[in-house]
N, C-alpha and C positions, 0 to 999 in steps of 0.2 A: 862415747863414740857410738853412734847410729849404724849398724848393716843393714844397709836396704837394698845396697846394687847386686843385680848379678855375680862380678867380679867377687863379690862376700861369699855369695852360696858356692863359689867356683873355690875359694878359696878353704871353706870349709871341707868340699870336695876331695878336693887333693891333700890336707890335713888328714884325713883319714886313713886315705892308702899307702900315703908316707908312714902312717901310725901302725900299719895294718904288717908291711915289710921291717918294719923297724922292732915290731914287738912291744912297740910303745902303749902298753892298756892301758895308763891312768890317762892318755891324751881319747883316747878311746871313746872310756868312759864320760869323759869332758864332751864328747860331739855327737853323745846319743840321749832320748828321754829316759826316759825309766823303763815306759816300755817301748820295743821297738817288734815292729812287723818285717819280720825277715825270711825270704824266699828264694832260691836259689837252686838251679840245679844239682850241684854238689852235696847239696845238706840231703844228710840221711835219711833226718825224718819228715822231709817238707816242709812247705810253708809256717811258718810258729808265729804266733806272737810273745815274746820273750822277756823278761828283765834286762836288763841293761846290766845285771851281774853275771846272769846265762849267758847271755851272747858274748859276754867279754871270759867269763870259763869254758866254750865253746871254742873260741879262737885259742888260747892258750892249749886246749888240748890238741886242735887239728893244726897250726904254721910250724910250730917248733918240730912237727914231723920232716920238714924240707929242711936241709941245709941253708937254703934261699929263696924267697919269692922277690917277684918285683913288677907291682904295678906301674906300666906307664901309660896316664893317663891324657887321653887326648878326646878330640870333639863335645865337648862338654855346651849343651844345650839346655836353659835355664828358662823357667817359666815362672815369673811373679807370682801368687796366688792371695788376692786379697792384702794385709796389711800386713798379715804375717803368716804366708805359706809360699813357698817354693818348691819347685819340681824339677829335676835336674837330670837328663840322659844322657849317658855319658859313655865313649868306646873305650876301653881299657884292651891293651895285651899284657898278660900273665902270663911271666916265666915261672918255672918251679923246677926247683933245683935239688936232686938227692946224689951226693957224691958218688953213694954205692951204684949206682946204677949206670948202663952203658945204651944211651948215650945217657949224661950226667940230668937232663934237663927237658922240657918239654914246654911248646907255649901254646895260649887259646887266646881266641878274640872273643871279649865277653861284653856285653852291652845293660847299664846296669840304669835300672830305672830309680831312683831317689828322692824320697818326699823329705825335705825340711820345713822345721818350724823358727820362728824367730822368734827366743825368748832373750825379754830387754834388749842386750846388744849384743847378743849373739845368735847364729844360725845352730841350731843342733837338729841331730839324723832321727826323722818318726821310722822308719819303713825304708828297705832298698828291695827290689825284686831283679833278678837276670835271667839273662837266656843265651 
C-alpha cells in the first residue's frame, strides 16, 4: 500500500491526537522518527529536538495529570513536499479536564504546524510546532 494522498498525511494526523487522548504511546511511538523537533507553547523547556523515547516519557509524565483531554481536530491543510515530505496545519480545540477543579475543564484554540515524512508506506511525524 502506497500513502501519497493528502487524505494519508490527514489521516496520520488525527491518529495521533486520538493517540495522544487515548494514552495510546506504542501508536505514538509508531507515527513519530527517532528523532523529532518539537516546540510548543506549553513545553517547559522550549523548542527541543528529542528521541522519539523522550517525547513519548514526556507525554506520559504531563496527560495522565488531567482526568481528560480531548483533541478535536479540524481544518487540517496538507502540503505535498517533494516524493516524500508533507506539511500539514491544522486547528485543533483542546479540552482539559481535572475533576478537582471548579470549573472541572478549560478549552484553547491551538493551531499546530506538522512536518511529515514518508517512509515506505507510511507517513510518520519529523517535527510539530504551535501557537
Amino acid at each position: 500500500m502506497h500513502m501519497h494522498s493528502r487524505a494519508d498525511v490527514v489521516d496520520t494526523v488525527s491518529r495521533l491526537f486520538q493517540a495522544l487522548d487515548s494514552h495510546d504511546w506504542r501508536t505514538i511511538e509508531g507515527l513519530t522518527v527517532d528523532i523529532v523537533d518539537v516546540g510548543y507553547p506549553s513545553k517547559e523547556a522550549g523548542p527541543a529536538r528529542m528521541s522519539r523515547n523522550d517525547l513519548v516519557s514526556e507525554l506520559k509524565r504531563f496527560l495522565p495529570g488531567f482526568s481528560a483531554t480531548h483533541h478535536l481536530v479540524g481544518g487540517c491543510v496538507v502540503d505535498l513536499i517533494g516524493d516524500d515530505g508533507a506539511r500539514a496545519r491544522v486547528d485543533v480545540c483542546v479540552t482539559h479536564v481535572i475533576d478537582t477543579l471548579t470549573p472541572p475543564s478549560w478549552t484553547i484554540g491551538v493551531q499546530y504546524d506538522i512536518r511529515l515524512l514518508r517512509v515506505v508506506d507510511r507517513w510518520v511525524i519529523q517535527g510539530t510546532t504551535s501557537r
